[in-house]
ZAFIRO-869183 format. One record per atom (N, C-alpha, C): y, z, x. Coordinates in steps of 0.05 Angstrom, whole numbers, plus 5000, padded with zeros to 4 digits. Each point is the difference from the previous one (the first is absolute). Example, Ala and Ser with C-alpha at 12.3 -4.5 7.8 and 13.67 -1.06 7.14 Angstrom:
<nodes>
488651565264
502450004982
502450005018
502149864993
502450015016
502250144985
</nodes>
This chain:
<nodes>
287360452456
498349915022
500950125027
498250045016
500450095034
502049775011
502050165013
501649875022
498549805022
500149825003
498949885010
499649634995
497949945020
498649745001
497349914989
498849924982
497150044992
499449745022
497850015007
499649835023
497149924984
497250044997
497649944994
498350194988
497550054992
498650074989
497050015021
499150275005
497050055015
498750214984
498449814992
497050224986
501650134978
501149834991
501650044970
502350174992
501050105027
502550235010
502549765014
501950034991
503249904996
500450125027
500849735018
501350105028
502650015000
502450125015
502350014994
501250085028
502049905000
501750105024
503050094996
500650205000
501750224999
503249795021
502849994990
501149935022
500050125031
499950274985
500650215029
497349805021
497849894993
498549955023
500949805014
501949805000
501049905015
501350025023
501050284990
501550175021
498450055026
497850124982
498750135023
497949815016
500049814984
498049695010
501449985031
502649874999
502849925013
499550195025
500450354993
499950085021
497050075016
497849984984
497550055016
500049685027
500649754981
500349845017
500950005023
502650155005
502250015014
499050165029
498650264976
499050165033
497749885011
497649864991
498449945003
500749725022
502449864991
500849735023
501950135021
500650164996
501350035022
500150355019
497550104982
499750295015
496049925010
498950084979
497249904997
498849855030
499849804991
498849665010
501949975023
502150025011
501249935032
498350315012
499850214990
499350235020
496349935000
498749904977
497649985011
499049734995
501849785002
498749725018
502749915013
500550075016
502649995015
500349695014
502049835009
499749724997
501249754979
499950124982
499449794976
503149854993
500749804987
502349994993
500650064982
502850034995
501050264969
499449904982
500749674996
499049924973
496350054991
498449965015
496750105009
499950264983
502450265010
499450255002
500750064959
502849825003
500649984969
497749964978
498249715003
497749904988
497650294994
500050085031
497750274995
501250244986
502649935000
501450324980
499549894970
500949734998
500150044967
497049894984
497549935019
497449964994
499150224998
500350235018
499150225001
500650154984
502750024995
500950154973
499649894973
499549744988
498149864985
497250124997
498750005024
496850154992
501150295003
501650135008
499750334998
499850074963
502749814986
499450144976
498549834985
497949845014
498549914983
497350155004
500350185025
498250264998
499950164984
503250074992
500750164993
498449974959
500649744999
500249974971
496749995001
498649985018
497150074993
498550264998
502050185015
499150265002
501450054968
501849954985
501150144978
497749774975
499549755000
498149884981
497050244998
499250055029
497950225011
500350204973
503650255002
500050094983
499949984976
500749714980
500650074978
497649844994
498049855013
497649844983
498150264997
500050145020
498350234995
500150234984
503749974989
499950134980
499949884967
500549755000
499149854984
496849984992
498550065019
497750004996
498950344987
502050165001
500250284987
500450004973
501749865004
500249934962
503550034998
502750135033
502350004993
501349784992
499449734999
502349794987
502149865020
499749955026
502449985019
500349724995
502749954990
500649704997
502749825016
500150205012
502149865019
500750215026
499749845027
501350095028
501849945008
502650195004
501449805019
500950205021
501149805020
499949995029
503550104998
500150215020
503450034999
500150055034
502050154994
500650115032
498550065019
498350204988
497650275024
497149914977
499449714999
497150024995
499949844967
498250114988
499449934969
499350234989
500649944967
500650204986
498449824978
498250154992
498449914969
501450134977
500049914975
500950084980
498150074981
499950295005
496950174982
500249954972
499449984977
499650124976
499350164999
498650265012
499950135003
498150205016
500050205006
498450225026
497149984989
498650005033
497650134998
499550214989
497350034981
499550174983
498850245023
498949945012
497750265011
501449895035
498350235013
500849925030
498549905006
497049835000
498549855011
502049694994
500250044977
501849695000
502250025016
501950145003
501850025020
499749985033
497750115004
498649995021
499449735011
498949864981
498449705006
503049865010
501850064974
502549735004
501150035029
500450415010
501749995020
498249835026
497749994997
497949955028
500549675000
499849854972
500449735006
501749945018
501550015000
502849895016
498550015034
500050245004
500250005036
497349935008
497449894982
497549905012
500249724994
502849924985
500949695001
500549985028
502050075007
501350135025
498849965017
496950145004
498550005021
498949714995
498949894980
498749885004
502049735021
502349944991
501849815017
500350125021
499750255015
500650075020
498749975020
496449874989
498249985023
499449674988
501249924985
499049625002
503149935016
502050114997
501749785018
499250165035
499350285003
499350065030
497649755001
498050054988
498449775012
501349735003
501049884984
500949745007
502250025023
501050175007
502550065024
496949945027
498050164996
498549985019
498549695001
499649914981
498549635001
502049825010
503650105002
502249755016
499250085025
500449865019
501450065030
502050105000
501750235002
502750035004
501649765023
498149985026
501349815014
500749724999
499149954976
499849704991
501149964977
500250254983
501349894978
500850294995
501950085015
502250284996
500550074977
501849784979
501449994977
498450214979
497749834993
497650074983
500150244996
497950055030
499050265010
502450244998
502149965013
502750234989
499850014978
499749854982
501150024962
497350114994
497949955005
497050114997
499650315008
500850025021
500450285022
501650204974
503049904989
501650164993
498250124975
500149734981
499150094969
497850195000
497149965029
498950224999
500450305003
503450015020
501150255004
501150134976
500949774992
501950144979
498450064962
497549874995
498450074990
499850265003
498750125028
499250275007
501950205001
502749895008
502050264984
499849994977
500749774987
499850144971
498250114984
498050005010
497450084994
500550355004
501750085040
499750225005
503450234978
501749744995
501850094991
499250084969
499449834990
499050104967
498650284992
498349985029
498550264998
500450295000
503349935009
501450305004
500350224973
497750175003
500350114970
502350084984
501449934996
502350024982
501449804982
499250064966
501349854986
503149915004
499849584991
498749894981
497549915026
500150055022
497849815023
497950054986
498249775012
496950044981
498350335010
500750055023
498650185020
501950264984
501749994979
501250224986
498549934973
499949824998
498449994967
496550045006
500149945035
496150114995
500050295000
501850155008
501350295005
499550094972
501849934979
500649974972
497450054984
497849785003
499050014990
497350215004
500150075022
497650225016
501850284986
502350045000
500750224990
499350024970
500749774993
499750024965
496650074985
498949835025
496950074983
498950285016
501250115013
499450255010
501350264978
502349955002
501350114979
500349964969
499349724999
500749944960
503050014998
502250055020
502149944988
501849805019
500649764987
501249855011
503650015005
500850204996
502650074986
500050175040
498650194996
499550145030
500249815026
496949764992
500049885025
501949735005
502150044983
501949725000
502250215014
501050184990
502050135010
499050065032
497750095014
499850005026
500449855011
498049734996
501349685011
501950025001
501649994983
502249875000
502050235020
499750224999
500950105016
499749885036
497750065010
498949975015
501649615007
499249864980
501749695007
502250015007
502850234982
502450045005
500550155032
498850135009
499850135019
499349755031
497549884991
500749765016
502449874999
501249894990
502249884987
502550095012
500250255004
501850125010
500349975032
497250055021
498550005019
501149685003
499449794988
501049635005
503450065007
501250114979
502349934996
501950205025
499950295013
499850055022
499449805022
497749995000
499549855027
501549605003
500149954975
501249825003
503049985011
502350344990
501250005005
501349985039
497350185003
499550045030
500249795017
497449734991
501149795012
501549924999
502049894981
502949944999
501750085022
499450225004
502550215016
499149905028
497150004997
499049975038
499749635005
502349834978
499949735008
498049854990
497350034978
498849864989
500449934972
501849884997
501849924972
498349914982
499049855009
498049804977
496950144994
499150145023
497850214995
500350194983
503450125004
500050324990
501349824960
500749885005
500649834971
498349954985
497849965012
496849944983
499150304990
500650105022
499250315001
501050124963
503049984999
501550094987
499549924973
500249765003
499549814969
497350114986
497550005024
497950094985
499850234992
501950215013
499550334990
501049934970
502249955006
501749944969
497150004980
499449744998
498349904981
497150204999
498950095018
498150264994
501150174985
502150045004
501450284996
501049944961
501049755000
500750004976
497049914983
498649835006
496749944989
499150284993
498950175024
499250264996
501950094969
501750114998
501250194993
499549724956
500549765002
498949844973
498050134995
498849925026
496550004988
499050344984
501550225015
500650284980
500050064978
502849864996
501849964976
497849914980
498449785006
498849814978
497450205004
499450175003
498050204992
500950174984
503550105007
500350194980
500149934972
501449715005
500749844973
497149984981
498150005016
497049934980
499750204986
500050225026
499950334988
501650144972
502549905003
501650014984
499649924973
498349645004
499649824967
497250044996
498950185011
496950004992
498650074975
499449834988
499150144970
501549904978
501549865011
502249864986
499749744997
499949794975
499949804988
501949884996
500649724996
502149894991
500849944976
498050144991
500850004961
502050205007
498550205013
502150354997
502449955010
500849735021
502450025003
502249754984
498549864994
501249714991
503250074980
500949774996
502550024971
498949864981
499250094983
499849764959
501449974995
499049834971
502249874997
502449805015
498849895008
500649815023
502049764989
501549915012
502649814980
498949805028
499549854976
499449665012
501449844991
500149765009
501249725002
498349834991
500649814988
498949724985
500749765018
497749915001
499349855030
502049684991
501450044974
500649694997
502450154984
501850255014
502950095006
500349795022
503349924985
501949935033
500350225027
499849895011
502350245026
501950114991
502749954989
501950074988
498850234979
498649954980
499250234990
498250295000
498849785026
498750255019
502450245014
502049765008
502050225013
502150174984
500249824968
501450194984
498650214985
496949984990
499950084979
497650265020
500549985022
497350135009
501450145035
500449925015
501750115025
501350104998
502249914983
503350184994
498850204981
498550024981
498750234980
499050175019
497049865006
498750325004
500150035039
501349865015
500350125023
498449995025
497049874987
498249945028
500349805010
498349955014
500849845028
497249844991
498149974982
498649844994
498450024966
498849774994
498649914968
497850055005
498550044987
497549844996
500649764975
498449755008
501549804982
497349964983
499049974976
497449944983
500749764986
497649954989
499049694998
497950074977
500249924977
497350044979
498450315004
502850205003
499050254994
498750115024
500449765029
498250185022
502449945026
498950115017
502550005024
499449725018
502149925004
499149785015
502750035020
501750215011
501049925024
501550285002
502449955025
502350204995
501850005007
502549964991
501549824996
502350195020
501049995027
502850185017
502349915004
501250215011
502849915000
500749745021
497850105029
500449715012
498949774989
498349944982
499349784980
501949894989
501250154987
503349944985
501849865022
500550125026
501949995018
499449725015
497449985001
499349754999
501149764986
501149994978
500549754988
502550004997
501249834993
503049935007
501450044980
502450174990
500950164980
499749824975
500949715012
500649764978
497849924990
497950075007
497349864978
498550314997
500850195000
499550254984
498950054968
501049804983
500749844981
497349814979
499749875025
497149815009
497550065003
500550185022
498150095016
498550244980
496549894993
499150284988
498450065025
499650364989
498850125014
497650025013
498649844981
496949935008
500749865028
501349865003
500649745024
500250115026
501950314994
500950105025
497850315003
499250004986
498250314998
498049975021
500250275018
497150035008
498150004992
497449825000
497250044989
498950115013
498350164983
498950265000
496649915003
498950155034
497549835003
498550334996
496850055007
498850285003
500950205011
502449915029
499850115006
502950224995
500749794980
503050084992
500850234973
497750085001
500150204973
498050234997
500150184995
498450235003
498550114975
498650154996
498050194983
501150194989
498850084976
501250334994
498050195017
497949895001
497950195022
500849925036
501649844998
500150035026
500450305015
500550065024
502150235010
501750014998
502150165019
502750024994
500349905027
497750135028
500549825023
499349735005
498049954987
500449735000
501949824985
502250054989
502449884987
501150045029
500850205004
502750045016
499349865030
496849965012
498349775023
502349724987
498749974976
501249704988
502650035001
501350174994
502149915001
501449915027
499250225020
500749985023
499849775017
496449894987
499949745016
499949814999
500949944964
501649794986
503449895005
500850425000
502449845001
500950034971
498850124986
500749974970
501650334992
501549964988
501550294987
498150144966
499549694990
498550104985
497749844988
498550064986
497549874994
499450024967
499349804987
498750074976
497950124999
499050114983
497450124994
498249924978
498149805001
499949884979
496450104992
499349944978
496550154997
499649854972
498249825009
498249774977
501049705009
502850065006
501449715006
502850144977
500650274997
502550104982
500750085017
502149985006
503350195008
499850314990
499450175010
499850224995
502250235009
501349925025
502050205012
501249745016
500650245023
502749845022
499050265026
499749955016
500750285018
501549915016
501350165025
502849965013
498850125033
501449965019
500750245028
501750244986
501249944985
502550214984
498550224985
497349854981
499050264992
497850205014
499049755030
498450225024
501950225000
502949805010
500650315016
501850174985
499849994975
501150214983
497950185004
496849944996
497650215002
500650065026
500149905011
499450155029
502750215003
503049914985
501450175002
499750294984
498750054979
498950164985
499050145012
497449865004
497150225021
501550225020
502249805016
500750145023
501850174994
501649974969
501650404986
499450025000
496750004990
498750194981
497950105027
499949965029
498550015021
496749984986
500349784980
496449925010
499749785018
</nodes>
């Protein structure tokens, strides 16, 4: 599972919150009560200015999480599968199953986001315009901001350079111009790193000329372009690389399973100390019903090892926990990544048919790249 908080469920997508966002919750608050709101409603008392930092920073990333629901319901409505968001440091991050097929779909997902964007950017301006500011300041500031800060991010996303959406609308105009997506990911992403570089400079700059907390924002965010851009690459080459490739073609047979009504103890003698992985598949009347790890084991207390059968402590194994022989090879290695899982059964009828691993991706991928295909 993702590091993190699962917090609720919208329009059938798993919300989550990342620790790192607390961090940056903490400090948006911070500048917002005490840089923000005294320079433009000047007056107020600190505790007042505190309330409007951490309300404000409350609705920012609850902008935020609407501009990223924007992205992934619209790609859900494509047919990609997005089942969980979470919220970290610099924003939200959906967890694909996997890429847009053509660039019109890519197209659509990158546009959702920043006409979310707009659309909050002109209902809280109007409602900033229906308060009095002179009568009821508080409001109208918190109303005033979310509409500003809507419209940067609206103007920030747009900066063409991957992963920003304004790099993936880049992305995708190259790709259906060209037909190769391998081309227009490497420019993005160029072009994003190059911004990235441009943040992380100038952030330095402020620092030096006394704006600590500006040129720090500055900094942090190049970082994260810079390292986003340069993933988002990678996971094009990586497709490039498994294209054509099945998970039959990569799987292991012959698969050594566990009997769901083994002790623990014999799980750990007759099966861990033997063959050396780090997980079972455990079966039940000839079909798979879980998978049995080392933290499962580690879990129970050495002394009822004994006691304890495996069915009790085994992971059960739901749809989304097991793969195809027709699946891909990138869509294993999506799952794995956004499971969290090292490895997966492969099952076809309701039989146990293989096992695939991350171990045997990247043996292929180590191959391809001797053999430079």
């Amino acid at each position: 599972m993702a590091r993190g908080i699962r917090l609720f469920k919208v329009l059938g997508i798993q919300i989550s919150i990342d620790y790192t966002w607390f961090i940056v919750f903490v400090l948006f608050a911070w500048s917002l009560a005490f840089g923000y709101f005294p320079f433009r409603s000047p007056g107020l008392d600190r505790g007042v200015y505190i309330l409007m930092g951490v309300v404000s920073a409350i609705l920012l990333f609850a902008c935020v999480l609407i501009h990223e629901i924007s992205h992934s319901y619209t790609a859900n409505r494509i047919g990609l599968d997005i089942k969980e968001i979470t919220l970290f440091i610099f924003g939200g991050v959906a967890q694909l199953t996997k890429e847009p097929e053509d660039a019109m779909s890519e197209l659509k997902i990158a546009i959702a986001g920043p006409l979310a964007s707009g659309v909050l950017a002109v209902i809280f301006w109007a409602a900033s315009q229906l308060v009095n500011g002179e009568i009821y300041p508080i409001p109208h500031a918190i109303l005033s901001y979310l509409a500003l800060i809507n419209l940067v991010l609206i103007i920030f996303n747009m900066i063409p350079g991957f992963p920003l959406d304004g790099g993936r609308v880049l992305r995708a105009i190259w790709w259906a111009r060209t037909g190769d997506i391998g081309a227009a990911t490497r420019i993005a992403s160029r072009i994003g790193k190059g911004f990235a570089i441009f943040l992380i400079i100038m952030g330095f700059l402020q620092i030096f000329m006394g704006n600590f907390t500006g040129g720090l924002w500055s900094v942090l965010i190049g970082v994260f372009v810079q390292q986003a851009a340069e993933s988002g690459y990678q996971q094009v080459v990586l497709k490039k690389a498994l294209e054509g490739l099945k998970v039959k073609d990569l799987m292991s047979r012959g698969v050594v399973t566990i009997g769901g009504e083994s002790t623990v103890n014999e799980a750990v003698e007759n099966f861990f100390f033997k063959y050396h992985f780090i997980s079972f598949p455990v079966t039940s009347d000839n079909h798979v019903s879980g998978l049995l790890t080392l933290n499962d084991v580690r879990a129970v207390e050495k002394e009822r090892w004994g006691k304890v059968r495996v069915s009790d402590v085994m992971e059960k194994l739901g749809p989304d926990d097991i793969l195809k022989p027709e699946d891909t090879a990138m869509d294993a290695l999506n799952k794995m990544v956004g499971f969290n899982h090292g490895r997966f059964p492969v099952v076809e009828n309701g039989r146990l048919v293989g096992i695939i691993s991350r171990r045997d991706i990247m043996k292929t991928l180590e191959f391809k790249s001797g053999l430079g295909k």
